[in-house]
C-alpha positions as CSV (number, residue, x, y, z in Angstrom):
1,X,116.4,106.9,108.5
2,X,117.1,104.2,106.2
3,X,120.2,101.4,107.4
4,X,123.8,102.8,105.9
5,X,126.3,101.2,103.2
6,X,123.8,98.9,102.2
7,X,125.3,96.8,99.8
8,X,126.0,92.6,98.6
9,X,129.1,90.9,99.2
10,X,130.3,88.8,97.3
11,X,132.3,86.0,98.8
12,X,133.8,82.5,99.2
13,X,132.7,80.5,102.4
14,X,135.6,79.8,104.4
15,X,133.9,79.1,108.2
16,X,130.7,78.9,109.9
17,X,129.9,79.2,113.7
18,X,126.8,79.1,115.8
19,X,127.1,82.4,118.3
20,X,125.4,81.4,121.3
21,X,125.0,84.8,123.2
22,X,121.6,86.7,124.3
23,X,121.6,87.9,120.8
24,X,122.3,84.9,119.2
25,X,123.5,84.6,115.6
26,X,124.7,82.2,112.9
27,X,128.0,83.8,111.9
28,X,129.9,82.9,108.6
29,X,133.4,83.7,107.6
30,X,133.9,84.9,104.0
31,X,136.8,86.0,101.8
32,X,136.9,88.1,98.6
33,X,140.2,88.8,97.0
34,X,142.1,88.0,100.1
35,X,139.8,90.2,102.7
36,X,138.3,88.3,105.1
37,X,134.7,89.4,106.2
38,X,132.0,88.0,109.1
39,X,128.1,87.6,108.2
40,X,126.2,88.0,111.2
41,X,122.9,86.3,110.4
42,X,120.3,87.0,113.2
43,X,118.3,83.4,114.2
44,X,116.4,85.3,117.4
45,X,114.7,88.6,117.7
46,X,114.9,90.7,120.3
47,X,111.1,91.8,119.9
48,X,108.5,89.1,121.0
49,X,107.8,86.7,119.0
50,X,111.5,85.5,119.5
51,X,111.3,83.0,116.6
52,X,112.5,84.7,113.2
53,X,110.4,83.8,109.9
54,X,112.5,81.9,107.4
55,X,112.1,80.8,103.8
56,X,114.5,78.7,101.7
57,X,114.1,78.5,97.9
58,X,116.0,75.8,96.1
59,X,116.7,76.1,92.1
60,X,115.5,79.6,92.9
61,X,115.2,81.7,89.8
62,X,114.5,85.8,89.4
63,X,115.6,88.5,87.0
64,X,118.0,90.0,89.9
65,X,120.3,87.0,89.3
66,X,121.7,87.8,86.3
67,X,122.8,91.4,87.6
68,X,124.8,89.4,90.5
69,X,126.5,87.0,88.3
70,X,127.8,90.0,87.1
71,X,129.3,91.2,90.4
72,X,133.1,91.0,91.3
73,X,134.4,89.8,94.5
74,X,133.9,92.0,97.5
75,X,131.2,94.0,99.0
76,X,129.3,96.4,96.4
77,X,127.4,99.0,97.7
78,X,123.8,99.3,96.1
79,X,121.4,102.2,95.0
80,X,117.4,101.1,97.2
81,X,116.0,102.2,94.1
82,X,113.5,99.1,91.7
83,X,114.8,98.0,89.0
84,X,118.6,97.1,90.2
85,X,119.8,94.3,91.9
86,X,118.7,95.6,95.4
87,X,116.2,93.0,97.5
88,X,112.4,94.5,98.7
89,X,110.8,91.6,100.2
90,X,107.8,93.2,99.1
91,X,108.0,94.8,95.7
92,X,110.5,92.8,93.7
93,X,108.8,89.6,94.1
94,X,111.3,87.4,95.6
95,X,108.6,84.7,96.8
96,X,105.1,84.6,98.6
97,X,105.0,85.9,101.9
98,X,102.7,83.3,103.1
99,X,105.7,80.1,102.3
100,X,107.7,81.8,105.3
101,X,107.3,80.4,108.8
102,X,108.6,80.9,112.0
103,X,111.6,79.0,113.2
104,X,113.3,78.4,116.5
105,X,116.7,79.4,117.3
106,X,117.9,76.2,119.0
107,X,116.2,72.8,120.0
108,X,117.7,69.7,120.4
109,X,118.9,67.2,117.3
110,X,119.3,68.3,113.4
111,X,117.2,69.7,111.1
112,X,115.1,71.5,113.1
113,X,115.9,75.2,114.2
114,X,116.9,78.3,112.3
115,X,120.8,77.5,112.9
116,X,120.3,74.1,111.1
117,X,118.3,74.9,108.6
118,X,120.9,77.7,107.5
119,X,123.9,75.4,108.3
120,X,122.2,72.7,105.5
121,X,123.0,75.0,102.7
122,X,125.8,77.2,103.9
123,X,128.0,74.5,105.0
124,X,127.9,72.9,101.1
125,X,129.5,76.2,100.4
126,X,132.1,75.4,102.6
127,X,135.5,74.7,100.9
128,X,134.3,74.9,97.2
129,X,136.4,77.6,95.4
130,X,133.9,77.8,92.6
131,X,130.8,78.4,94.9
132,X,129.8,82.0,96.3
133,X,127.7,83.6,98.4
134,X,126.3,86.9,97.9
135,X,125.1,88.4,101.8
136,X,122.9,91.3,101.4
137,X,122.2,93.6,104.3
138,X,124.6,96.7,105.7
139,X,128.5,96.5,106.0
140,X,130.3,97.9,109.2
141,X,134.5,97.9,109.1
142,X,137.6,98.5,108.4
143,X,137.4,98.2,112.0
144,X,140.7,98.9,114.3
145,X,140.6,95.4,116.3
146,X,140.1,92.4,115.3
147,X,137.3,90.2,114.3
148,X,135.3,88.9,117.8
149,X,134.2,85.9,116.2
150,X,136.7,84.3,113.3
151,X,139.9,87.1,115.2
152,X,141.0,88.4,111.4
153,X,142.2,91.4,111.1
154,X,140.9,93.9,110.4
155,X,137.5,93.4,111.6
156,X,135.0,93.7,108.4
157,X,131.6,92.1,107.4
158,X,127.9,92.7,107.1
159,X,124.4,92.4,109.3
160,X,120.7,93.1,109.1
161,X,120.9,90.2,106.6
162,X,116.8,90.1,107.2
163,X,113.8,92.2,105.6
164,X,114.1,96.1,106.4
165,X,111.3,97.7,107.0
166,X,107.9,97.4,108.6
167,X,109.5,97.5,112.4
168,X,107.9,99.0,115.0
169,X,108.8,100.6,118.1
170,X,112.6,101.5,118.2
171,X,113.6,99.9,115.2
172,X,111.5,102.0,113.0
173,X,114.5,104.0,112.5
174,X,116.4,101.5,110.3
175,X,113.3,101.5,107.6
176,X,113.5,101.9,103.8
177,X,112.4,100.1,100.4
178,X,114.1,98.2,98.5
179,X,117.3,97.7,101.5
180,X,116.2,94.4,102.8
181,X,118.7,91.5,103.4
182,X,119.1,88.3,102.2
183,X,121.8,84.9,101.8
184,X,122.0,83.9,97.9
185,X,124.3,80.8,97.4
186,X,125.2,80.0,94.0
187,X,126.4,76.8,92.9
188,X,127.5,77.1,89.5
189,X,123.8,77.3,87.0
190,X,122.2,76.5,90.7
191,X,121.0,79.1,93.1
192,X,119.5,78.9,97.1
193,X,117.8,81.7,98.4
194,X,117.2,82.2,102.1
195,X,114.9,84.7,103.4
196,X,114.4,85.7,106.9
197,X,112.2,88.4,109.0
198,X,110.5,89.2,112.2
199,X,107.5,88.3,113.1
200,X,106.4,91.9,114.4
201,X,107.3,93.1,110.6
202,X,104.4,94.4,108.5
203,X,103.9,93.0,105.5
204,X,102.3,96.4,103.8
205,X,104.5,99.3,104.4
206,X,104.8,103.2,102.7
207,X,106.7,103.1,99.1
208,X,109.0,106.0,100.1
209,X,109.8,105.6,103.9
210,X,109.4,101.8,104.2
211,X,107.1,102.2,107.9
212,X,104.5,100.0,108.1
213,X,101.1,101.2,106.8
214,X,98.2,101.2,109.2
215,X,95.8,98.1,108.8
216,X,93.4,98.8,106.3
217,X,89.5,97.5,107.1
218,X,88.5,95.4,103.6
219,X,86.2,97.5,101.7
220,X,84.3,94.7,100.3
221,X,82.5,93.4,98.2
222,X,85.6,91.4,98.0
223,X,86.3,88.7,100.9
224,X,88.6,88.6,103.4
225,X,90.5,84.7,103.2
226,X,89.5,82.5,106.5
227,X,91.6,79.5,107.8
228,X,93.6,77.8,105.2
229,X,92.0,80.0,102.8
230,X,94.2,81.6,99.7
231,X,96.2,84.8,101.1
232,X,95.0,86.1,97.6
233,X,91.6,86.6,96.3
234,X,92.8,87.7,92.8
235,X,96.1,86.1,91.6
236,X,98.2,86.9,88.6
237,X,98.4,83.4,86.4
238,X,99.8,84.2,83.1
239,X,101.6,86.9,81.0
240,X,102.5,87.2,77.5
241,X,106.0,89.4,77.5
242,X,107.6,88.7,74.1
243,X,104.5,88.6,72.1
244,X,105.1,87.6,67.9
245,X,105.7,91.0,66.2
246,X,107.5,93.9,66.2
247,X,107.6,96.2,69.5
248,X,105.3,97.7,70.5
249,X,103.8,94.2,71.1
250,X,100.3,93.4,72.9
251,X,101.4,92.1,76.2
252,X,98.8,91.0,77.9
253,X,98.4,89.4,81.9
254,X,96.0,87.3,83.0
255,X,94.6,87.5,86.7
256,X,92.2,84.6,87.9
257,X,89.2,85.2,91.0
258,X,90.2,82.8,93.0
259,X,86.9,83.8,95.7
260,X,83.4,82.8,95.4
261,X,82.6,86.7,94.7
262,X,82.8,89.2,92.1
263,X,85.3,91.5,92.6
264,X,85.8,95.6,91.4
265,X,88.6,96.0,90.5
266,X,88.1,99.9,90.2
267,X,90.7,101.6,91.2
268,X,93.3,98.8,91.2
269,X,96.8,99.0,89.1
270,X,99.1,96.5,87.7
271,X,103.4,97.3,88.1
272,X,106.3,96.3,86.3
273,X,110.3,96.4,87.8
274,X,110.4,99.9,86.8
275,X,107.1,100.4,88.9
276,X,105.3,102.1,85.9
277,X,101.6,101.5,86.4
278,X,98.7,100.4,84.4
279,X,94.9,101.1,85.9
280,X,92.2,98.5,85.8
281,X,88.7,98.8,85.8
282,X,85.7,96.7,85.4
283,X,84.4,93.7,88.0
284,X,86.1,90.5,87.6
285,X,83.6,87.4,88.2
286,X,84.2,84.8,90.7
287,X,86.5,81.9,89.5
288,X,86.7,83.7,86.3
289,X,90.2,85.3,84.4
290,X,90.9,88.3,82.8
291,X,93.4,88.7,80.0
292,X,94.5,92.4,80.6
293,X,96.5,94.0,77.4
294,X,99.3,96.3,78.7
295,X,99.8,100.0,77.3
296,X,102.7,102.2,78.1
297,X,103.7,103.3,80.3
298,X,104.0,100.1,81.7
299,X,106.2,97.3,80.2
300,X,106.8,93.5,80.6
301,X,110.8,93.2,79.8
302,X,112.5,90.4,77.7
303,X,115.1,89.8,79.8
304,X,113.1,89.4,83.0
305,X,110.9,91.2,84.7
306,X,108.1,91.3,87.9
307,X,105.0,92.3,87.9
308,X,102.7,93.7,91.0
309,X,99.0,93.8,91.5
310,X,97.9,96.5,93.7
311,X,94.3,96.8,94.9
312,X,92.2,100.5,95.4
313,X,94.0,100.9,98.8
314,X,97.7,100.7,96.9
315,X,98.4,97.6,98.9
316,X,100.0,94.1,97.3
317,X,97.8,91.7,96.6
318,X,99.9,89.8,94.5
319,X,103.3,89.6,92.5
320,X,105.5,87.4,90.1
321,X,108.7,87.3,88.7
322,X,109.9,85.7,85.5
323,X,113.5,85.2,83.9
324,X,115.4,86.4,80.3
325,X,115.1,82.1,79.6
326,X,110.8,82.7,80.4
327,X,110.2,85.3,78.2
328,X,113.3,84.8,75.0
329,X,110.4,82.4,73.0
330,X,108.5,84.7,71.0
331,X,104.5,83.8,71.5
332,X,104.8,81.5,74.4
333,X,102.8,82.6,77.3
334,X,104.7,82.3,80.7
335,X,102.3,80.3,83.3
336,X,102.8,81.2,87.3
């Protein structure tokens, strides 16, 4: 079943510590109106490969951002359901899959394993009464003993700050959609996102249970990417959200063949936040564009929005995400 009390906190840094156990882990010490809590943040799996897949986005921008300015201190528990503030690595959009890469837990000198690299941003947090971090993943506590790490009492915090779902093997259990964890520091106008997951994770898994989907042979005619090849055959390049007019407007996205084929797109679908989908037909010329024009039920929002494209199979082939400040000039097409 899915993980429990899956939630955000929102916190001030107070400490950081490198936990060097079997089951090592970065832990941080946060407050949030005087109640002290402890983010375990895994930097080793217990699954082969050991090293964890990490992904830090500076400046990072996304619709979800304005729903946690919005937050109050303290842990908020959160609905898994699109179109809120909770993370799904793979259906809100958060970033390409393929800019994450594996880390190691410890090697000698700085700047170079997964404690480091999270100790870079978390320790500018440190001190400033004006920054916050906002831990997504599963809360445990009140507990009746202290904390094992920072020794506050009583013990309180959150873990699984990594994606949720895809697992295998005896992990399964804690998959779901739209539950995954995350670390979002915000410095004033600036945010940092940091991503992690495990390297046995799938990347395509079931839209209601979050377990990973079996692999999938390509159909054809469209190819499959070789060696330092584009992840995506057919990527979404454009949309036009807040078109001149009044609503309904012609929105319209615009998907580029990026292979040396043609493509069908037959059977494939295009999603908004809301995951209301819009069918596509027709074949799709190598290194051409389309310029699709949206009809409800699908709809590209003015104050931020994603949008999916799913091939025949159901399965992502690629996703954006664009902000309220994208998509308030009426006309202007937003460019991925």
């Amino acid at each position: 079943m899915p993980i429990k009390r899956y939630g955000v906190l929102r916190a001030a840094v107070i400490d950081r510590r490198i936990e060097t156990t079997d089951t090592p882990h970065y832990q941080i010490h946060l407050r949030a109106s005087g109640t002290d809590y402890r983010a375990a943040v895994n930097v080793r799996s217990q699954s082969s490969p050991p090293d964890l897949l990490h992904l830090a986005v500076d400046n990072f921008t996304h619709p979800v951002l304005a729903q946690l300015g919005a937050l109050p201190d303290g842990f908020t528990e959160l609905e898994s359901r699109p179109g809120g503030p909770a993370l799904d690595y793979i259906r809100s959009n958060l970033f390409q899959r393929q800019d994450m890469h594996p880390v190691p837990t410890a090697e000698p000198g700085p700047e170079n394993d997964l404690g480091d690299f999270l100790d870079h941003y978390v320790s500018r947090a440190l001190g400033d009464p004006t920054a916050r971090a906002y831990i997504f993943g599963q809360a445990w506590g009140p507990e009746t003993i202290a904390d094992k790490i920072f020794h506050f009492a009583p013990g309180n915090g959150v873990h699984d700050i990594h994606m949720n779902q895809g697992n295998d093997g005896r992990f399964a259990g804690d998959d779901g959609v739209f539950q995954d964890g995350g670390l979002l520091l915000q410095f004033g106008e600036r945010w940092v996102a940091i991503f992690l997951a495990f390297q046995n994770q799938a990347w395509h898994t079931d839209d209601i249970t979050g377990h990973r989907l079996p692999e999938i042979p390509n159909p054809g005619p469209a190819p499959t990417p070789g060696p330092g090849e584009p992840d995506h055959v057919v990527r979404i390049v454009a949309a036009l959200a807040n078109p001149i007019g009044p609503a309904p407007e012609p929105e319209t996205v615009t998907l580029l063949n990026a292979s040396p084929s043609a493509i069908d797109l037959t059977g494939w679908s295009l999603l908004d936040r809301a995951n209301n989908r819009f069918p596509l037909q027709g074949s799709l010329p190598a290194g051409a564009t389309l310029q699709v024009f949206l009809a409800p039920p699908i709809a590209l929002g003015n104050r931020g929005g994603t949008i999916t494209l799913l091939n025949a199979q159901s399965l992502k082939v690629d996703g954006v995400a664009y902000t309220a400040d994208q998509s308030t000039k009426e006309g202007w097409t937003i460019i991925f």
